[in-house]
Z-matrix of the N, CA and C atoms (Angstrom, degrees):
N
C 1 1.457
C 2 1.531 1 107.15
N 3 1.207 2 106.07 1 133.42
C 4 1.344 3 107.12 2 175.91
C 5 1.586 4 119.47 3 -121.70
N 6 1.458 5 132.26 4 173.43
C 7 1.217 6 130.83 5 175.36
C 8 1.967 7 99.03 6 -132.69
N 9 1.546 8 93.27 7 115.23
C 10 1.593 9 90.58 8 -174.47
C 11 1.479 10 93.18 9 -121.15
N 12 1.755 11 106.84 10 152.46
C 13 1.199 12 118.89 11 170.58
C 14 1.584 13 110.58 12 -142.55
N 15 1.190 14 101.38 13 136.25
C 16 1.839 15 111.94 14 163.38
C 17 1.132 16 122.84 15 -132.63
N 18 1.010 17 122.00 16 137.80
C 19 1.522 18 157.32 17 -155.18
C 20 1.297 19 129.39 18 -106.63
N 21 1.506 20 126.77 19 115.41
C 22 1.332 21 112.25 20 -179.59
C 23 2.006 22 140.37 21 -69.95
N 24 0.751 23 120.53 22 91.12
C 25 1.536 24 125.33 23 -161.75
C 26 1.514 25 102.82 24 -19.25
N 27 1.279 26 111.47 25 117.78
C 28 1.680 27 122.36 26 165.03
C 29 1.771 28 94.35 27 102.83
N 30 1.322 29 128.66 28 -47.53
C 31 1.171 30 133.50 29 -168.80
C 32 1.710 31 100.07 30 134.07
N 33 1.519 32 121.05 31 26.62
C 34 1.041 33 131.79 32 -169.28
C 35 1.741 34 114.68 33 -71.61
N 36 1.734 35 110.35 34 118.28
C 37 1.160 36 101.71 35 150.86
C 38 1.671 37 154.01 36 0.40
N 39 1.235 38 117.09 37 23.23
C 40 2.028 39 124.78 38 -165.93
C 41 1.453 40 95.05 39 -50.00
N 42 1.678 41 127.03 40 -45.00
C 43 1.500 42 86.54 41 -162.76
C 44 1.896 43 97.68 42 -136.37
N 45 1.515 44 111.70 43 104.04
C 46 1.081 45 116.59 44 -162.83
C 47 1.794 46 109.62 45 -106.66
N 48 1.108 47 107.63 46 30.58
C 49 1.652 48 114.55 47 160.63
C 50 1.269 49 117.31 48 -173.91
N 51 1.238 50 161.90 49 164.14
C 52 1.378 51 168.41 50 -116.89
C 53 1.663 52 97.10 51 -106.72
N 54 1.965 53 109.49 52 -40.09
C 55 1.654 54 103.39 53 -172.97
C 56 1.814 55 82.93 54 -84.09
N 57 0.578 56 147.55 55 9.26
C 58 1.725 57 125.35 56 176.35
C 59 1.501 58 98.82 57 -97.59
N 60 0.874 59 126.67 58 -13.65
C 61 1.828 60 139.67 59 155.52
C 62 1.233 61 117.72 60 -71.61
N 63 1.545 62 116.11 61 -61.88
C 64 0.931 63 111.63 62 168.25
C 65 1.610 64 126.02 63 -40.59
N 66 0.813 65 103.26 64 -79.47
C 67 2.178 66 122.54 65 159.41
C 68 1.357 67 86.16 66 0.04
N 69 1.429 68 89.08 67 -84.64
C 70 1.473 69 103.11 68 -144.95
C 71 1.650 70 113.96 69 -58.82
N 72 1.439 71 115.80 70 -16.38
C 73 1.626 72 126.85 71 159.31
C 74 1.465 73 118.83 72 -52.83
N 75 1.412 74 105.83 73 -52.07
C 76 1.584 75 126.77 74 154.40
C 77 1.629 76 118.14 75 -20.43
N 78 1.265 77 90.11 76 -83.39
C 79 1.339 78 95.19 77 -176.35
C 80 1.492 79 120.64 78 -62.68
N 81 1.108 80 134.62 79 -17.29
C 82 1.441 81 140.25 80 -162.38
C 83 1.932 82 76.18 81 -92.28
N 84 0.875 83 128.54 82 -74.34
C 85 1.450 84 137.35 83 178.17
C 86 1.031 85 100.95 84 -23.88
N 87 1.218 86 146.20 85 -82.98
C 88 1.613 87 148.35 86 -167.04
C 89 1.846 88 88.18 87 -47.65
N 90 1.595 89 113.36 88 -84.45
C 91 1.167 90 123.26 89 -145.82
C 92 1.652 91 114.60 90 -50.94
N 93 1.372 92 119.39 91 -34.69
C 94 1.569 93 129.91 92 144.42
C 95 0.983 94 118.41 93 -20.70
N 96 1.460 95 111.49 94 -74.68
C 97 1.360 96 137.38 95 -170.05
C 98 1.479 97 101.95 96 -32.07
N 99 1.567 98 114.16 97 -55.13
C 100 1.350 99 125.17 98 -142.10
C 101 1.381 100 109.72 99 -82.53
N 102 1.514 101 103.56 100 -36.99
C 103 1.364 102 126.59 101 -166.82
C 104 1.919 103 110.15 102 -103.31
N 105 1.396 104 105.38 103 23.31
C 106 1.063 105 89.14 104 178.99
C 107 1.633 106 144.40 105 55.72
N 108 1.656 107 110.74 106 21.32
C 109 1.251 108 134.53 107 -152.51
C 110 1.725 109 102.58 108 -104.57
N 111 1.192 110 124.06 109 121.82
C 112 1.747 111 126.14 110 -173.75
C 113 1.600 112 86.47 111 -102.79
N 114 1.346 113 101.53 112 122.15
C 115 1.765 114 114.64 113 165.53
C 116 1.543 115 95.44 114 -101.43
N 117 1.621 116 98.69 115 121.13
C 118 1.799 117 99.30 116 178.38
C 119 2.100 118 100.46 117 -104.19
N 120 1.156 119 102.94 118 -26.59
C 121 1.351 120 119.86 119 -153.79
C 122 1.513 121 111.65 120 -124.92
N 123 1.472 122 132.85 121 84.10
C 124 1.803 123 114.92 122 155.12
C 125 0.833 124 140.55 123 -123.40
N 126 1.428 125 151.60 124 155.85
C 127 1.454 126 160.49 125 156.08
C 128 1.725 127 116.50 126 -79.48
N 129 1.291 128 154.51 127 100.92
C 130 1.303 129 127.11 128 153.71
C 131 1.719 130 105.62 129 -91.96
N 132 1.364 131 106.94 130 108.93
C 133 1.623 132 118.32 131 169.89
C 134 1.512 133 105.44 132 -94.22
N 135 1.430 134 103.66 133 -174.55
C 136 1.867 135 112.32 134 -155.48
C 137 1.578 136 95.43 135 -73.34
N 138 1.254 137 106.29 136 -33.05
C 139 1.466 138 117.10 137 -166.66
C 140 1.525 139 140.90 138 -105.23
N 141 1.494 140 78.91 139 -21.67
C 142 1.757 141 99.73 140 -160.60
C 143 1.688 142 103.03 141 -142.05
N 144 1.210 143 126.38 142 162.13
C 145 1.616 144 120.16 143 154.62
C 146 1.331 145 114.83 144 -127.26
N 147 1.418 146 116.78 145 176.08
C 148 1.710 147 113.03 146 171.21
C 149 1.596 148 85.80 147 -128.25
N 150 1.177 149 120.48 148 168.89
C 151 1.219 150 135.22 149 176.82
C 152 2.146 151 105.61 150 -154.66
N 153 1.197 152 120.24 151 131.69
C 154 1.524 153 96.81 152 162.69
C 155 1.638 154 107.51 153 -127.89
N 156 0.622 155 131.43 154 164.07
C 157 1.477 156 125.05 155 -151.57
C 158 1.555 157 117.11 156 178.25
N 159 1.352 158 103.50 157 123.12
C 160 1.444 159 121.18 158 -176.36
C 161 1.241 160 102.78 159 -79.01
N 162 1.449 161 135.64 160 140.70
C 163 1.356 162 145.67 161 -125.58
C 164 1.594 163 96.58 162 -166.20
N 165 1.883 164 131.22 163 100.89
C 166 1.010 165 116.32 164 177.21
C 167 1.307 166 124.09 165 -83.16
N 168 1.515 167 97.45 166 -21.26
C 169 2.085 168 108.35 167 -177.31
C 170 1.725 169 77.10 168 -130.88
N 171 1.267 170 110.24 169 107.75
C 172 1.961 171 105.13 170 151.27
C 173 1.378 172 109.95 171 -89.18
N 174 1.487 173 124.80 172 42.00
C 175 1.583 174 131.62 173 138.07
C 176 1.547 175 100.53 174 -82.48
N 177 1.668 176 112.81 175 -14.87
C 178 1.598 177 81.27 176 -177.61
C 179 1.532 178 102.21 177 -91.64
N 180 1.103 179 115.00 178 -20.35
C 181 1.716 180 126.04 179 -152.76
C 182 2.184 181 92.08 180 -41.20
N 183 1.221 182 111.64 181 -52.09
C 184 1.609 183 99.83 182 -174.90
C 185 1.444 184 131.56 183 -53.34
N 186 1.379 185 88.64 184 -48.23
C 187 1.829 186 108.90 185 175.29
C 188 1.622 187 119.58 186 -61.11
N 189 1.536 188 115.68 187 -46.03
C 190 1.433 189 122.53 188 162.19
C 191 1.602 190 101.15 189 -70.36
N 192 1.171 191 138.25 190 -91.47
C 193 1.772 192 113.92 191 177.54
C 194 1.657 193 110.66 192 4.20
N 195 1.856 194 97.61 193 -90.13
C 196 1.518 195 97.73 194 -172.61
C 197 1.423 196 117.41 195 -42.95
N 198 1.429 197 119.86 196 -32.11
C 199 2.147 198 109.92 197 -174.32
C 200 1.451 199 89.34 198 -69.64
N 201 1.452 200 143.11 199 -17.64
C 202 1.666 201 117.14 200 -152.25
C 203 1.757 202 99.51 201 -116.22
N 204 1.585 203 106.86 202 -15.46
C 205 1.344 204 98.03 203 -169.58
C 206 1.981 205 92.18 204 -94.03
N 207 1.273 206 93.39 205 -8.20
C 208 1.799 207 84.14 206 -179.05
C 209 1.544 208 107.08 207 -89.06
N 210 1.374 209 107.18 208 -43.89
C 211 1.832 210 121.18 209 164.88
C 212 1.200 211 108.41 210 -10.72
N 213 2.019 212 98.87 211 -79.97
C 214 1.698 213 110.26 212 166.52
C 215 1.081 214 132.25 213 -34.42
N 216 1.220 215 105.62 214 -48.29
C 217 1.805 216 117.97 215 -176.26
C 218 1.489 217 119.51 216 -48.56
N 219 1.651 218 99.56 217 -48.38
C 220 1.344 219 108.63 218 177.97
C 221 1.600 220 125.52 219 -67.81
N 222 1.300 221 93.40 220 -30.77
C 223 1.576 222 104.69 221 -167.11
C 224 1.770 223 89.05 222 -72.34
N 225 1.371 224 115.02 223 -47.88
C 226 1.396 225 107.46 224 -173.67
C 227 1.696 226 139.75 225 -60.43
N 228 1.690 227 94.44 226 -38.89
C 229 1.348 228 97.05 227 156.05
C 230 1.774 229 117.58 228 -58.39
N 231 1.224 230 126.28 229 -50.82
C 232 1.177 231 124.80 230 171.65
C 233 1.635 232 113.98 231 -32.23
N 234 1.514 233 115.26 232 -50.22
C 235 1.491 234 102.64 233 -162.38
C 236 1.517 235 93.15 234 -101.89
N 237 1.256 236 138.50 235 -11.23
C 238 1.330 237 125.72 236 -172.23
C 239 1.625 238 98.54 237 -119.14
N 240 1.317 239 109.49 238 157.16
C 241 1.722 240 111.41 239 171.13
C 242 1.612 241 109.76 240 -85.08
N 243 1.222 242 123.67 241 77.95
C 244 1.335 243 127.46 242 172.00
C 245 1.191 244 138.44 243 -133.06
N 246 1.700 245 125.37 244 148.02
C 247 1.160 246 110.09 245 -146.92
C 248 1.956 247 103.29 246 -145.77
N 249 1.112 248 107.40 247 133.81
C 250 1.342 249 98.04 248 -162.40
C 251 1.804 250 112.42 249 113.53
N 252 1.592 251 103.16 250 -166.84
C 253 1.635 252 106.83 251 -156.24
C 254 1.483 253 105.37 252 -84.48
N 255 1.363 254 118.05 253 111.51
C 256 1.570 255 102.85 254 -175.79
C 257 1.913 256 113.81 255 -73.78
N 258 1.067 257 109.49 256 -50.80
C 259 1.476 258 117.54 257 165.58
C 260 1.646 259 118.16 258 -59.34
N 261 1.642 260 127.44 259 140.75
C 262 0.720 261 122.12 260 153.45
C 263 1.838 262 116.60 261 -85.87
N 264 1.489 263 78.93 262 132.55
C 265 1.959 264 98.69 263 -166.45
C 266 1.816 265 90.64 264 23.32
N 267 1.474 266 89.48 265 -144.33
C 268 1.760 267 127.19 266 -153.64
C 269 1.465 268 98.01 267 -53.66
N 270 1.446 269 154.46 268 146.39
C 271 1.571 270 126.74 269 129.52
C 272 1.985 271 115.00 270 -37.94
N 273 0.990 272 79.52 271 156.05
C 274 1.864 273 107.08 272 -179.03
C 275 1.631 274 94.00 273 -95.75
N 276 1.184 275 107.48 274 137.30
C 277 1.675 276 117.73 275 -175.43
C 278 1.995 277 100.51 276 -152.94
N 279 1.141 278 109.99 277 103.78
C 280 1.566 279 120.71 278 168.52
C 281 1.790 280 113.24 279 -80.78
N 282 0.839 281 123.14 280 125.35
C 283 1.404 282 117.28 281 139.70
C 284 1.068 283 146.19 282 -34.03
N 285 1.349 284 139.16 283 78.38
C 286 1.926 285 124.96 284 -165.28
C 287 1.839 286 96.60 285 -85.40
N 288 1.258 287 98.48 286 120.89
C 289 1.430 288 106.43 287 156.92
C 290 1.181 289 159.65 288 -85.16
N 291 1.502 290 96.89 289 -36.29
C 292 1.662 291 134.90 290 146.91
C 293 1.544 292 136.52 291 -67.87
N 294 1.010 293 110.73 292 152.19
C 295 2.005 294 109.27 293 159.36
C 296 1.593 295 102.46 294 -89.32
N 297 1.190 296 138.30 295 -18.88
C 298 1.233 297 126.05 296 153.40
C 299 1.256 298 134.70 297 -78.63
N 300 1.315 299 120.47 298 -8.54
C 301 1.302 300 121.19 299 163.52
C 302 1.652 301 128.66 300 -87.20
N 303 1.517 302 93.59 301 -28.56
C 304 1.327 303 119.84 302 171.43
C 305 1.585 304 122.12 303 -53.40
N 306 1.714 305 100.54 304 -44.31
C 307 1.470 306 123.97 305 -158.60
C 308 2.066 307 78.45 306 -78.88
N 309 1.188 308 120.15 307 -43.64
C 310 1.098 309 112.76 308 179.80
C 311 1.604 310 151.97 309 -54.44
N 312 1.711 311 87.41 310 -60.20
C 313 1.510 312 107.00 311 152.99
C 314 1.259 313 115.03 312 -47.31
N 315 1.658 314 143.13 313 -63.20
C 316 1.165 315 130.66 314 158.95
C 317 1.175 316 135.77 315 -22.86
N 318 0.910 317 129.73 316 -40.58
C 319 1.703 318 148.40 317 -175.30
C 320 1.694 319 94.74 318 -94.60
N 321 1.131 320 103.81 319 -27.95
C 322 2.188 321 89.62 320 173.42
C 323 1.561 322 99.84 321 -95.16
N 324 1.489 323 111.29 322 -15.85
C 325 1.441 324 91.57 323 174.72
C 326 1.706 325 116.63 324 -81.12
N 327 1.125 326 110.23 325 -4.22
C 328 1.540 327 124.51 326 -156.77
C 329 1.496 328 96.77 327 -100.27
N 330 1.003 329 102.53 328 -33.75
C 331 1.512 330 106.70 329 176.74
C 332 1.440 331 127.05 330 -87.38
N 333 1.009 332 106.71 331 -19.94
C 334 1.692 333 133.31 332 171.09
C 335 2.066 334 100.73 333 -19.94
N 336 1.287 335 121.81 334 -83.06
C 337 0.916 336 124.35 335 155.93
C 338 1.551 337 132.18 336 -15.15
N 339 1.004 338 123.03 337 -66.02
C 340 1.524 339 153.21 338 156.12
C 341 1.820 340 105.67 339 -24.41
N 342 1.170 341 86.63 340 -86.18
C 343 1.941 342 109.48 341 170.45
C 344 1.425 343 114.70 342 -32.51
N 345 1.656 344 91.69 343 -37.78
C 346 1.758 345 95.80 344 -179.17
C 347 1.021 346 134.45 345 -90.21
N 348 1.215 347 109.16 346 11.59
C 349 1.138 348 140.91 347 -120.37
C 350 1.703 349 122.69 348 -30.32
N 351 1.312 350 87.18 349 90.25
C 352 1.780 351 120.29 350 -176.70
C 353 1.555 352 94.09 351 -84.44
N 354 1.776 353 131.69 352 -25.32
C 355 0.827 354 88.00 353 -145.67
C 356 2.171 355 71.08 354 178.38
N 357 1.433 356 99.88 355 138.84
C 358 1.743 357 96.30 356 173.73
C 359 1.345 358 141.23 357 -87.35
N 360 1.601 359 118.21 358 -0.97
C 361 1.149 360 147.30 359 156.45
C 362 0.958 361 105.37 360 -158.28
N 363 2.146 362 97.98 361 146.71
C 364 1.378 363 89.80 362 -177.13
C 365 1.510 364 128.81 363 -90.32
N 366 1.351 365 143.18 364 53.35
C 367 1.418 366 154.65 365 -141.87
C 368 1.613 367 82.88 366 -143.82
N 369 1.465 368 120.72 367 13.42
C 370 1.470 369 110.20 368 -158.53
C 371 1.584 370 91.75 369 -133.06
N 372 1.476 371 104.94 370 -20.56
C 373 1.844 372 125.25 371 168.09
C 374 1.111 373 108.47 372 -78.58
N 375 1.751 374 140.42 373 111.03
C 376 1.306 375 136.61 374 154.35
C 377 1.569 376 108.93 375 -51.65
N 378 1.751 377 119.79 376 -52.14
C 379 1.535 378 102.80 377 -166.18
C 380 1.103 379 116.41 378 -75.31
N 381 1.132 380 139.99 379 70.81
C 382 1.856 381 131.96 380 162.01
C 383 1.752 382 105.81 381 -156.38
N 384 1.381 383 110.26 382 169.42
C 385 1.263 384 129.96 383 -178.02
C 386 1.282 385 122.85 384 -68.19
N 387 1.446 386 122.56 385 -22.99
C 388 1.648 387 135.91 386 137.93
C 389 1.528 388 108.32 387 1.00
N 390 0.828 389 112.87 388 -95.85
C 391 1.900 390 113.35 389 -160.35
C 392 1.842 391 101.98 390 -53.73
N 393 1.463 392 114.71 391 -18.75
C 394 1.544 393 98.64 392 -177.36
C 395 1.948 394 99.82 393 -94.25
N 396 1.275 395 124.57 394 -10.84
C 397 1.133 396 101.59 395 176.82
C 398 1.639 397 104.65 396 -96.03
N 399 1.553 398 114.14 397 -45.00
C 400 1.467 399 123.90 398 -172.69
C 401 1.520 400 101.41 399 -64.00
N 402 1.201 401 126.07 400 -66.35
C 403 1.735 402 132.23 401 -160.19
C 404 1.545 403 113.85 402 -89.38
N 405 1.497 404 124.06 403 -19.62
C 406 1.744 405 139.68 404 158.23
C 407 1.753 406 94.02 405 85.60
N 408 1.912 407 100.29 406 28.24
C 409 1.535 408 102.03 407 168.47
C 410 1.842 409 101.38 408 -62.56
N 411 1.016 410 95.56 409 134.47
C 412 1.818 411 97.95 410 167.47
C 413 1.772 412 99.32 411 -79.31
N 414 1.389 413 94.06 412 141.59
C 415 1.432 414 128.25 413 -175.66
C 416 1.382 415 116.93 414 -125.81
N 417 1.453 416 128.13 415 99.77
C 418 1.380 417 126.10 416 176.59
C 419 1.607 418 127.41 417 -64.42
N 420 1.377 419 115.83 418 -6.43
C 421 1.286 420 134.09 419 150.23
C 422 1.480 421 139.93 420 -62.20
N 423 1.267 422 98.90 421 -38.69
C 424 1.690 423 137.26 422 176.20
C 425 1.825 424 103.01 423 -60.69
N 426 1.601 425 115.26 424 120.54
C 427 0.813 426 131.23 425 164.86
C 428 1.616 427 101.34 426 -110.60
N 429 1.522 428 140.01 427 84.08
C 430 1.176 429 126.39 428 -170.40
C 431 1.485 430 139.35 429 -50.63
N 432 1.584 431 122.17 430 120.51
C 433 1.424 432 107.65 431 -163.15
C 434 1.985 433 92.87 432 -97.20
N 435 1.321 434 89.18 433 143.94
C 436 1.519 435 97.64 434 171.90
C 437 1.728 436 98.35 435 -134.46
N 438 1.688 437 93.33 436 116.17
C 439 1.180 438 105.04 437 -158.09
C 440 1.754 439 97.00 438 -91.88
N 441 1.521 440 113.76 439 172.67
C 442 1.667 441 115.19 440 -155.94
C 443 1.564 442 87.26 441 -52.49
N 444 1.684 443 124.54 442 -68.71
C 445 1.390 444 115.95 443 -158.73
C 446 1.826 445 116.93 444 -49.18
N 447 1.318 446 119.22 445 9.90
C 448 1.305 447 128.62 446 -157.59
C 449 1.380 448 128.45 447 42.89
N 450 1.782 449 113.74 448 31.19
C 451 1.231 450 124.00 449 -156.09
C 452 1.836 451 105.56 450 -90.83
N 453 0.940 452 106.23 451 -0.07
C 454 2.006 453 118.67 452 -178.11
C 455 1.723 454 114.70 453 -117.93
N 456 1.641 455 103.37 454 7.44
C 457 1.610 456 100.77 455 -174.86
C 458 1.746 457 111.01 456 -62.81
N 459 0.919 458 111.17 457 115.56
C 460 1.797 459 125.02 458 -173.58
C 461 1.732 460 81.12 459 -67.09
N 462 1.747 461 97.21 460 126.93
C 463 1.868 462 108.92 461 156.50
C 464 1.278 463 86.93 462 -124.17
N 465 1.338 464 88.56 463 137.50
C 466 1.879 465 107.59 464 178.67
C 467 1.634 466 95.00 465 -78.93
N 468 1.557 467 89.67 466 136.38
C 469 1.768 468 97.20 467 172.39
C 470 1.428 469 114.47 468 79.77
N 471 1.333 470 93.80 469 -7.18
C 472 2.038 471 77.80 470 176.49
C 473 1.327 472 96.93 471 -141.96
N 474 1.954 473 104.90 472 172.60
C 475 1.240 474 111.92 473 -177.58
C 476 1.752 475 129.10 474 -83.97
N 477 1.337 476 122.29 475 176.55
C 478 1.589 477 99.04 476 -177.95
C 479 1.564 478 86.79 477 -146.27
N 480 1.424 479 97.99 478 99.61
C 481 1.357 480 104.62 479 163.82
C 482 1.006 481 138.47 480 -55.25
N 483 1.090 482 122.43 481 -44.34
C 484 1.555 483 132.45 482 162.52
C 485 1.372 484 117.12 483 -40.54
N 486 1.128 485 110.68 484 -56.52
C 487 1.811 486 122.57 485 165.75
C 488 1.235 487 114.33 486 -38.24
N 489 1.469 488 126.16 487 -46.53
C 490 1.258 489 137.32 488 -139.96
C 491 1.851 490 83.16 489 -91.15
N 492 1.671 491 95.43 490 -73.54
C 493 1.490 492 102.76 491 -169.29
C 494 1.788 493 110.14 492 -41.50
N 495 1.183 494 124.16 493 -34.94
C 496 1.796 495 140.24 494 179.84
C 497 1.402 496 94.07 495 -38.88
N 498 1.729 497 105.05 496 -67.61
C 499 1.258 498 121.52 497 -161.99
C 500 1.907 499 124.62 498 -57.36
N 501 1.565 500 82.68 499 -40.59
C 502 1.742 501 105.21 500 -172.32
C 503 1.448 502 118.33 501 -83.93
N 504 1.961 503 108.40 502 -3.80
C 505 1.423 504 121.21 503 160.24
C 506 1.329 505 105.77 504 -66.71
N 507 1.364 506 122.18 505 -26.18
C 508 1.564 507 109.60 506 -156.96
C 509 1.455 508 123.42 507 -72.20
N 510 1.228 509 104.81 508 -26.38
C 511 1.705 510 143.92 509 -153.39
C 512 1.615 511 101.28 510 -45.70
N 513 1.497 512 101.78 511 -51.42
C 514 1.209 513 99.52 512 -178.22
C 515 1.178 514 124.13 513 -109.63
N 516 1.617 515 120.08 514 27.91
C 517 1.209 516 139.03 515 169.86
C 518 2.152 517 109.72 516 -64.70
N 519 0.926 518 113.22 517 135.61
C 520 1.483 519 101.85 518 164.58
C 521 1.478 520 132.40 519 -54.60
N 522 1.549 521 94.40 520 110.94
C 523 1.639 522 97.36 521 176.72
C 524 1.130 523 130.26 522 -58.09
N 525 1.398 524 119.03 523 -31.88
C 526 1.212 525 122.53 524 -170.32
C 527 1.431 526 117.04 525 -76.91
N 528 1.319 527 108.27 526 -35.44
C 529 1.560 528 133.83 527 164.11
C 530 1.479 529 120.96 528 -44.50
N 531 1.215 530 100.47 529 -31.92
C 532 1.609 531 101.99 530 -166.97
C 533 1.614 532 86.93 531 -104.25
N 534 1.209 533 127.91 532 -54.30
C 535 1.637 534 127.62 533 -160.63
C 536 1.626 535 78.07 534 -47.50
N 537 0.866 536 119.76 535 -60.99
C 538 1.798 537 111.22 536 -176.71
C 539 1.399 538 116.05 537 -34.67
N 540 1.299 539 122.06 538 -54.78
C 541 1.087 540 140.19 539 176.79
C 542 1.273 541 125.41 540 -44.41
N 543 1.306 542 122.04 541 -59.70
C 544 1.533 543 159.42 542 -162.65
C 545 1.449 544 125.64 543 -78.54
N 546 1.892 545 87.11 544 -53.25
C 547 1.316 546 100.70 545 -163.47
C 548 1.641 547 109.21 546 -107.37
């Protein structure tokens, strides 16, 4: 399991309307697809994303990165007039080792929004994995994690409180503390 993040070069704008989300959902979709990659966990923010993702060969983890962060690239110069490095350098990719760290990172990725405050809960953020664990919105991204206590089992169509309440402990956890942590 991993925790990957990329970043927009300078603090640059990546996703500046709902289809630049969209897209960029796209492509993670195909490039998954290809590589055999389980997305349990995401964020798409204005600037940056989180992704966490079960990884069966992480010989592929570079090569799928590079097809999706160049994917983007292209699509972006196309719709925006820009010129130069859209990514800052490499994506960032952690190791999760634990089910407690795991159960964590998720919940900081979920909150991501929140922290930033984009927004006062996150059920109030369309881009992240939130509504498929908290609200049992189906997510075509979503590889469902059902963690040992069986506390993340996705029921289609309904809500999972437990999930929700997990998530809505975090809120007032220290941000800065964890971006340390996490990121």
């Amino acid at each position: 399991m991993f925790h990957i993040i990329g970043r927009g070069n300078n603090g640059l704008s990546l996703f500046k309307s709902d289809e630049d989300s969209i897209r960029f959902i796209d492509i993670l979709l195909k490039h998954t697809a290809i590589a055999n990659i389980q997305i349990h966990h995401y964020v798409i923010m204005q600037n940056h994303f989180h992704i966490m993702a079960w990884i069966n060969d992480a010989t592929n983890l570079a090569s799928t990165m590079k097809a999706m962060l160049i994917s983007y690239f292209h699509y972006y110069r196309k719709r925006y007039p820009y010129k130069g490095h859209l990514w800052h350098s490499r994506y960032m990719s952690k190791h999760i080792e634990s089910t407690a760290y795991m159960l964590q990172c998720g919940r900081y990725i979920e909150l991501n929004p929140v922290h930033a405050k984009i927004c006062s809960h996150p059920r109030e953020y369309p881009w992240s994995s939130y509504h498929h664990y908290a609200q049992g919105v189906r997510d075509p991204l979503i590889r469902p994690t059902i963690y040992p206590n069986g506390m993340i089992a996705w029921k289609s169509g309904e809500e999972n409180r437990q999930y929700e309440d997990f998530v809505l402990a975090g809120i007032d956890l220290d941000y800065h503390q964890l971006k340390k942590e996490f990121e």
